[in-house]
C-alpha positions as CSV (number, residue, x, y, z in Angstrom):
1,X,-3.5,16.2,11.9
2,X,-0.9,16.7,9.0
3,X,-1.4,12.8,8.3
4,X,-5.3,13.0,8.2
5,X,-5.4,16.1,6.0
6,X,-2.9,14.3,3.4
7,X,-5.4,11.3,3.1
8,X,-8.5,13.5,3.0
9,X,-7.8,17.2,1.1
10,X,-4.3,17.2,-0.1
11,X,-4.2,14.7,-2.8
12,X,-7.4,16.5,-4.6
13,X,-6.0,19.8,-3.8
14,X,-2.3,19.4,-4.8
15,X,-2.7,16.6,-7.7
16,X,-5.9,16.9,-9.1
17,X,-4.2,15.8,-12.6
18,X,-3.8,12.0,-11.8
19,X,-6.4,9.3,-10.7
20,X,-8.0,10.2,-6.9
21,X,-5.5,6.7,-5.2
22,X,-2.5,7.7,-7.2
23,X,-2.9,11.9,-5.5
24,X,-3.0,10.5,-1.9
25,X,-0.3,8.6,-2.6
26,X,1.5,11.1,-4.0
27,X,0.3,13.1,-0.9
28,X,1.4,10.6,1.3
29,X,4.7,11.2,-0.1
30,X,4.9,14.8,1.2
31,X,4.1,13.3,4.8
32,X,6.9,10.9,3.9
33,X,9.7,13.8,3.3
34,X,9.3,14.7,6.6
35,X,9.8,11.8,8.7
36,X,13.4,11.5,6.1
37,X,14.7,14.9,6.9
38,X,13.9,14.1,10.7
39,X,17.6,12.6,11.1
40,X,19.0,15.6,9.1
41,X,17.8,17.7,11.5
42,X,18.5,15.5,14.6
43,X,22.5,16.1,13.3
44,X,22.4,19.8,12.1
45,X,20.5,21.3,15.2
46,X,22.4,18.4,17.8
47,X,25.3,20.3,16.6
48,X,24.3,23.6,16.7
49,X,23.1,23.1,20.4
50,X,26.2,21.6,21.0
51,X,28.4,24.4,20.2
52,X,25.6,27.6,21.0
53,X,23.4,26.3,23.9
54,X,20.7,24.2,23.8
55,X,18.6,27.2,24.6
56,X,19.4,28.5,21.3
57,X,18.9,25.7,18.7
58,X,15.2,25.4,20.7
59,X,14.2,28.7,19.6
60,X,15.5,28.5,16.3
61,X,13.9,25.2,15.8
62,X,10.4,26.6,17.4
63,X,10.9,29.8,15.0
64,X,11.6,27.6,12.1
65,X,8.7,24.8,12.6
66,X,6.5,27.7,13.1
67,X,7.2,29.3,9.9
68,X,7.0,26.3,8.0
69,X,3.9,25.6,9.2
70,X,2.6,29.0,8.6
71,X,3.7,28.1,5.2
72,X,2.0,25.5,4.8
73,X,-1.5,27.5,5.9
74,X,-0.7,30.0,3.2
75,X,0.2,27.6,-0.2
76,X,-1.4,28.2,-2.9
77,X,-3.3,25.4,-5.2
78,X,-1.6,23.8,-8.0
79,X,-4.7,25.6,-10.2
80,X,-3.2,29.0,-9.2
81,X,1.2,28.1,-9.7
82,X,1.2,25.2,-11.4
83,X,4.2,22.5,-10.5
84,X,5.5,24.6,-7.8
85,X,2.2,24.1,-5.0
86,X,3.0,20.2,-4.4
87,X,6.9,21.2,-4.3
88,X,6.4,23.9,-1.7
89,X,4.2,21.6,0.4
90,X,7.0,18.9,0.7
91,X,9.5,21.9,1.3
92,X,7.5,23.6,4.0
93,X,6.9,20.0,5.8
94,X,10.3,18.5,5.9
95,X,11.6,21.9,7.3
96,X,9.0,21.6,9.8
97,X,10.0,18.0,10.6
98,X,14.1,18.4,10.6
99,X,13.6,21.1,12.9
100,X,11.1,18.9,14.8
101,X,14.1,16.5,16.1
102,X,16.1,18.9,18.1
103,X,13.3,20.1,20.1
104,X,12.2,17.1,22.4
105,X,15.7,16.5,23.4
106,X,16.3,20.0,24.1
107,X,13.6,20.1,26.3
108,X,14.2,17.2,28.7
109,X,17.5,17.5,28.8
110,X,18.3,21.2,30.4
């Protein structure tokens, strides 16, 4: 869904200053921060169920991916905060995705 909305609204929403290929690149960009800090995650939350439960890195990861993606819902346009909108989209989606790692692991293996 995330993939389809960066080709079709988030590069005239977020960079409406450059040419209409060069914003869904650029959008394509903030899909492409979140499949990098995938690994991060995968290490940070693997450790943290490690050493607290694996219970407990699954809720924090569900809380965290939740909130990130509730912040993404809520960003503003570039026409209302200027540089920061495309900055706080890339944020809010490669929180979403490191978080994203730990879960499916947590969940098969009990």
């Amino acid at each position: 869904m995330y993939g389809s909305a960066s080709a079709l609204v988030f590069g005239k929403l977020f960079f409406p200053e450059v040419s209409p290929a060069l914003g869904t690149l650029a959008a394509f960009g903030t899909f492409w921060v979140g499949f990098l800090a995938r690994p991060l995650g995968g290490l940070i939350f693997g450790h943290i169920g490690d050493r607290r439960g694996r219970k407990s890195a699954l809720i924090m990861t569900l809380a965290l991916m939740g909130l990130a993606t509730a912040g993404i819902g809520v960003l503003p346009t570039p026409s209302s905060c200027s540089r920061l909108a495309p900055w706080s989209q890339a944020n809010c989606r490669s929180r979403a995705r490191c978080c994203g790692c730990c879960c499916p692991k947590s969940c098969c293996f009990p």
